[in-house]
N, C-alpha and C positions, 0 to 999 in steps of 0.2 A: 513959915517956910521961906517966906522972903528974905529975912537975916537971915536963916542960916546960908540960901547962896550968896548975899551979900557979903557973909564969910569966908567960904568957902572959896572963892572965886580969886583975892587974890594968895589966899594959900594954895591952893593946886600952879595958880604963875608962880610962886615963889618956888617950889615945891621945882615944875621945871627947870625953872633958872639951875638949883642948885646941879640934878641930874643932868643937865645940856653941860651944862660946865665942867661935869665929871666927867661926860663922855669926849667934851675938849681936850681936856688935860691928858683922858688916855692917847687920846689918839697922838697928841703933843709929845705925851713921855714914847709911844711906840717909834713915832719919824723920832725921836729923838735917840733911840737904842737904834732904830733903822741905821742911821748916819755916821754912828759910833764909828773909830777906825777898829779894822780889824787886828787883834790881837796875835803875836805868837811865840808858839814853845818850841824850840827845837833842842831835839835831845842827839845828843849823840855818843856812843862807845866805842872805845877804842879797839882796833882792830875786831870788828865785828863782819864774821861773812855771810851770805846770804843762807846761811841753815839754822832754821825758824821753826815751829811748826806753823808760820801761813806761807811758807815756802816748800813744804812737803814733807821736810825731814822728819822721818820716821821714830825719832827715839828723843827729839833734843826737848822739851819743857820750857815751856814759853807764852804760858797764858796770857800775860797782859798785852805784850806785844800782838801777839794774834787777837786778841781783843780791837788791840787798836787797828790792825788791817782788816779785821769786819764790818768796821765803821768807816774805811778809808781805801786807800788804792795801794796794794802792794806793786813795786816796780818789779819787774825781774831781771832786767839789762841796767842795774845801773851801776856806772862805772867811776872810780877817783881818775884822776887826771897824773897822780903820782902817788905813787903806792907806799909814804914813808909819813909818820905820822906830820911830823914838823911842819915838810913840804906842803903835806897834800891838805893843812886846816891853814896856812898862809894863803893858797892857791884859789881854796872855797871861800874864803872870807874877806879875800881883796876882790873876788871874779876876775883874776888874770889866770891865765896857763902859764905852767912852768916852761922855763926852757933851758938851754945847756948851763944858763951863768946864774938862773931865777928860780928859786924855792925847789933847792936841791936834793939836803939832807936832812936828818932827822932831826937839825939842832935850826933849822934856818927861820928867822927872823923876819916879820913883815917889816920891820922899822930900817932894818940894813938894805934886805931884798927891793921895797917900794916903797920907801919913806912916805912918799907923796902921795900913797893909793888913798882910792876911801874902802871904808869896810863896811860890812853890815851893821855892825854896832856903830861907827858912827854916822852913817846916812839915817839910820833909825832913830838915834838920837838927835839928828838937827832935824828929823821930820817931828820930834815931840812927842816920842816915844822914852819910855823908862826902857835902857836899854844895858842888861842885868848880865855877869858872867857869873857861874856858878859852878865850881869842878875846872875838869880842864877841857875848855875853847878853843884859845890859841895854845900853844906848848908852850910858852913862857908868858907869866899871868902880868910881867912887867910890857911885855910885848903889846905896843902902842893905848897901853893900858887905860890912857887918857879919853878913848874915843867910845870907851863905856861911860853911860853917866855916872858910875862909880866904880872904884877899883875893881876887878876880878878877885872872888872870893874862892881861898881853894880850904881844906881845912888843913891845919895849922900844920907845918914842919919845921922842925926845931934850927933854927939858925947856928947849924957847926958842922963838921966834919961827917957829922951821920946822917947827913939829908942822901947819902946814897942807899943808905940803909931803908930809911924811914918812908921811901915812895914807893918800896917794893912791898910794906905792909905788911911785913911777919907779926905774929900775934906769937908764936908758941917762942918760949925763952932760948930753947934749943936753935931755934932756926935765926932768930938776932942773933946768938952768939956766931953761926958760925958765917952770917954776910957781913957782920962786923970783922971777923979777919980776912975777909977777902976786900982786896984792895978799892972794887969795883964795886961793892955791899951787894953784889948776885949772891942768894945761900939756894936753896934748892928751887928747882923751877915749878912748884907747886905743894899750896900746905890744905886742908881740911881743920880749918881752927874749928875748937868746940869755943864756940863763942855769939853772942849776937851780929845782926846785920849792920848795928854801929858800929861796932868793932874794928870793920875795916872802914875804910875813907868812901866808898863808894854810898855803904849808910847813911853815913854823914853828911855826905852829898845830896841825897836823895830828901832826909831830914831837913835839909837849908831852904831845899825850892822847897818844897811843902810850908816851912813856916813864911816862904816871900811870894808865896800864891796866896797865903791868905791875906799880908798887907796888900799886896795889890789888888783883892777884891775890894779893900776899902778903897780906890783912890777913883778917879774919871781918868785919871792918862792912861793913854794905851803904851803896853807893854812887847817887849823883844828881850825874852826871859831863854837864854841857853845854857842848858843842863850838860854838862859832861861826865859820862863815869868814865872809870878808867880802868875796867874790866869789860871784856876779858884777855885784855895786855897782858903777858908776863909778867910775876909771876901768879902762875893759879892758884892764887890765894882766894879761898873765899869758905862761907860756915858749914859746917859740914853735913846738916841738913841738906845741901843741894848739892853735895857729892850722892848724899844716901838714896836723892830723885833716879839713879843709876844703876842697874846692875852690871857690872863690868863685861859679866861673861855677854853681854849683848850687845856688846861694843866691839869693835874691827877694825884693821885695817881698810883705810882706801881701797879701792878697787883697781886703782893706779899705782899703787906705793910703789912705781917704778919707775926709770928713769927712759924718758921717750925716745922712740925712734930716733933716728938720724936728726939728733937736737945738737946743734951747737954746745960746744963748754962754757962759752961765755951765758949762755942761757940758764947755767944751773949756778945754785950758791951755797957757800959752805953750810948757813943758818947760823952765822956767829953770834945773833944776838940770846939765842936758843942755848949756846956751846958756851955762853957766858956761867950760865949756871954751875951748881955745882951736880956732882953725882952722872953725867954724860959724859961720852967722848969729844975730845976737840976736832975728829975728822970719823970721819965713814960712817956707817951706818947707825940710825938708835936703834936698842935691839927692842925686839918686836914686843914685848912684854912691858917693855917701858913709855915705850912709843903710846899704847894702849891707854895706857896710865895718865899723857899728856893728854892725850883727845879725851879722856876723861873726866880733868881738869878742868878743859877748856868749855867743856858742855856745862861742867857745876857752876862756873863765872859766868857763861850766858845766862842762865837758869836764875844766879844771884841778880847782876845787871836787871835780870826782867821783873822782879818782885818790886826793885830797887823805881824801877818807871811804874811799874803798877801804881806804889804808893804817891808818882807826881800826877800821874792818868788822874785819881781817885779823887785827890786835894783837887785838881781843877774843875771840877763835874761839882763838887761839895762847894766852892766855892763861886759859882754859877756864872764859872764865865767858858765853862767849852762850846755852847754855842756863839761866841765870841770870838774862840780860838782858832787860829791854823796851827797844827801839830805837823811836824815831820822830823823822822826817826830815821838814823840812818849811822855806819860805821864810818869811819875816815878811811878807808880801804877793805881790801881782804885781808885771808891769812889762809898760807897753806898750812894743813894740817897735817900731814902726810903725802900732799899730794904731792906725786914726783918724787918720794921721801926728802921732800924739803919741806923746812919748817918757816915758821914769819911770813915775812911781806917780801918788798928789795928784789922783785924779777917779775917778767912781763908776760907771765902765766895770767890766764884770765882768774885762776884761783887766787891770786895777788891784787889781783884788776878790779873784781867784783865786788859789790859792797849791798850790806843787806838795808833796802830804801824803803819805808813806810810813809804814807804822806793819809791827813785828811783836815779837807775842807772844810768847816759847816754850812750844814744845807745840801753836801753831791753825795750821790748813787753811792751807797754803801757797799763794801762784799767788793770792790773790784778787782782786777790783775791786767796790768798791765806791762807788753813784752817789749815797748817802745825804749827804744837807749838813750837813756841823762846822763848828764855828765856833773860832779860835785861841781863844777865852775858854773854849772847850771844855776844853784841855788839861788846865788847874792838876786838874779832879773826875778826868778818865778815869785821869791819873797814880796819884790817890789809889787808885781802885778796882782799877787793873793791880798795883800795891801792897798791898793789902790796908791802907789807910790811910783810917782815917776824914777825911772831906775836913771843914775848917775852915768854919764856917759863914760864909755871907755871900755864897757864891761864885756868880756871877751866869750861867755856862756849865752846862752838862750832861755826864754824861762818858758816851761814845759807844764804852766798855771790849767792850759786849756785840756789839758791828760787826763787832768783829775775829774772834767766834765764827759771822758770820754770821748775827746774831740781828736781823728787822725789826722788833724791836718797840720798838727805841730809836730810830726814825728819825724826826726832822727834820721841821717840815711848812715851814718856813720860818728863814733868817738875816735878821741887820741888820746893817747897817753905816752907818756915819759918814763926811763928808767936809766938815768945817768945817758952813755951814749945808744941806750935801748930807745928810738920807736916804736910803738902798737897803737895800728889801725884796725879795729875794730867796726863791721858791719851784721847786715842779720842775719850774716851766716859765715865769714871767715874771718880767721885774725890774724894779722901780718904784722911780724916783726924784723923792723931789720936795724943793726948797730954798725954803726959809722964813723971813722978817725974823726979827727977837729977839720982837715981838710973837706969831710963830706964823700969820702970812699968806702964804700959798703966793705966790711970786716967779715958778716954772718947776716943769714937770714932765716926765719922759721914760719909755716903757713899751716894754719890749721882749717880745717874743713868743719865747722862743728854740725854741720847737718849729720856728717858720715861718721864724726869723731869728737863728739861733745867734751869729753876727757882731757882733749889737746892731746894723745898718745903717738900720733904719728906726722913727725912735720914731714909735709907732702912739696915744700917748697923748691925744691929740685928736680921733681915732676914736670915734664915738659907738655903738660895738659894744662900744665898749670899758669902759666908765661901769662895770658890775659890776666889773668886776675890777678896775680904780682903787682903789673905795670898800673891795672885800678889802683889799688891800694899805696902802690909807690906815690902814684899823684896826689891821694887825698894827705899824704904827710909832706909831701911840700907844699900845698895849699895850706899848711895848716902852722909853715913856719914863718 
């Protein structure tokens, strides 16, 4: 009896040692995952508006995105800074506001506009981050390309004369042939290809970050991975399965398809980017049957977009870093659909204004909604602080990191936005526009009420009840120049 405690005695220490040591080492590996930097994905689509189904809308198909706002904070105020694509991903990505001579148009350049700014991709990447473009980011993939740690990847367009053809993404023979004889490569403004999700470029897109989520599972650097589709932009190309999600006859006009009250002319726009197509009028009205056809469209490209993030949703969670990740999902602007019978973006309707925002943390209150107002110029700070990254000075947004906790003390009293010599001040309950010569003398102005008139239908800005709350909103846009 006595060897065997002799034995025994120090195998049960050894025995210890080894388990004490294991429970070192976990606890070591756990503060070690603890410490990790946080990761993120941001996805974005182009002209995407806030009708979702985690936004309400009754008919549109959009499982994964709602997926993602049951895990996260839907925003429901939240707003670009310039409602044109070019402008308004220079604008989000440097964290400056546009102004009359800065990130104007749809063609505008952070390297021309703010040679000298920093961006997200590269404060991310001198913080030591892989910091990935994938699709479209910035609108031109040369566009300060260097400040990613590797080029922006878009998938391939042929170097000649048909790259105007080949971004609109026809699949059917028919419809190449006929934006190839249009000078501009516009051929109809929507097709139902029978074909797969790779087919169109937004697949392809979607295929890229799934295969660079999974090299990044391999690696210990943390990541600043931005996903771009580019549906559902013009034209409404997309597989015909998410046309067929649709029965047309349950589709409608607007509720507004009309032109508002006592609205300025300078407030209303032809929709030339719309009248570019073929098969439309170049002025007055689309007729209503067509019309139909486009929101149609538009719902089959959100629908494809949303399958398209499913599949990068899916790869992250399989690749086990979403509890790792900050996700935020969001459009580069609105898009009226009808509303006002205008079409696009390019006016200072809140349907232009509004952008559909998903954000989640890991580790916060799932299921949330939140009515507080961000602004895209918001991003570049909230990224820093969901990071624990000190945000580079200069940056002209707020980050809105404490929202996602539920916390009202970061809330918003008011955005702005820009639209050529258009102003809109936006608070939590009116929106006031007014357009001004180069001298600074008010040309037009329009005021909505959206407690009385959610719609924007009636501008009330001529209303002498109304003078207080002009002269509010006149201040907060020159505080804001």
């Amino acid at each position: 009896m006595l060897t065997s405690n002799r034995l025994l005695t120090p195998l049960i220490a050894l025995l210890t040692l080894i388990l004490f040591g294991r429970v070192l080492d976990t606890k070591a590996f756990a503060k070690d995952e603890q410490d990790r930097p946080m990761n993120v994905l941001f996805i974005i689509a182009d002209d995407l508006r806030p009708e979702l189904g985690c936004y309400g809308h009754p008919l549109i198909k959009s499982p994964n995105i709602d997926r993602l706002a049951a895990s996260g904070t839907v925003f429901t105020q939240a707003y670009c800074n310039v409602p044109v694509c070019g402008a308004s991903r220079s604008s989000f990505l440097t964290g400056l506001r546009p102004t009359r001579s800065r990130f104007v148009n749809w063609n505008t350049r952070m390297d021309a506009d703010a040679p000298e700014a920093d961006t997200i991709a590269s404060h991310f990447k001198r913080s030591g981050y892989q910091s990935i473009s994938l699709g479209k980011i910035a609108h031109f993939p040369d566009d300060q390309k260097h400040h990613w740690t590797e080029s922006p990847w878009r998938p391939d367009y042929p170097d000649n004369d048909k790259v105007q053809v080949t971004w609109r993404d026809y699949q059917s023979p028919k419809n190449i042939e006929i934006s190839q004889s249009n000078p501009n490569g516009a051929g109809p403004p929507l097709e139902a290809g029978d074909v797969g999700d790779d087919a169109y470029r937004d697949g392809q897109i979607a295929t890229k970050a799934v295969q660079r989520l999974k090299e990044l599972a391999k690696s210990d650097d943390p990541f600043f991975l931005a996903v771009g589709f580019l549906k559902p932009h013009l034209p409404f190309n997309a597989p015909k399965k998410y046309w067929d999600l649709y029965d047309r006859d349950e589709i409608h006009l607007p509720d507004n398809y009309r032109r508002p009250e006592n609205v300025p002319n300078v407030a209303m726009r032809s929709s030339g980017e719309l009248r570019a197509y073929t098969g439309l009028p170049r002025m007055g009205l689309v007729e209503d049957q067509k019309a139909i056809e486009l929101i149609h469209g538009y719902y089959a490209c959100v629908s494809y977009v949303d399958a398209q993030v499913g599949r990068v949703l899916d790869q992250l969670h399989q690749s086990g870093l979403g509890d790792r990740t900050v996700v935020i999902l969001c459009g580069d602007h609105g898009w009226n659909l009808g509303d006002h019978q205008l079409w696009c973006k390019h006016c200072n309707f809140q349907s232009s204004l509004r952008t559909a925002f998903v954000a989640r943390r890991p580790g916060q209150s799932a299921g949330q909604t939140c009515d507080a107002m961000i602004e895209l110029v918001d991003l570049f700070p909230t990224m820093c602080e969901l990071t624990s990254l000190a945000a580079p000075a200069g940056l002209q947004g707020t980050s809105f990191a404490k929202l996602l906790d539920g916390d009202p003390a970061d809330r918003k009293k008011h955005v702005v936005c820009l639209w050529k010599s258009g102003q809109t001040a936006l608070d939590a309950r009116y929106s006031y526009t007014q357009w001004t010569n180069r001298q600074g003398d008010e040309a037009a102005r329009m005021l909505y009420d959206h407690e009385s008139d959610p719609g924007e239908n009636v501008n009330v800005a001529e209303h002498p009840e109304q003078r207080d709350v002009i002269s509010r909103m006149q201040a907060i846009l020159r505080e804001s120049e």
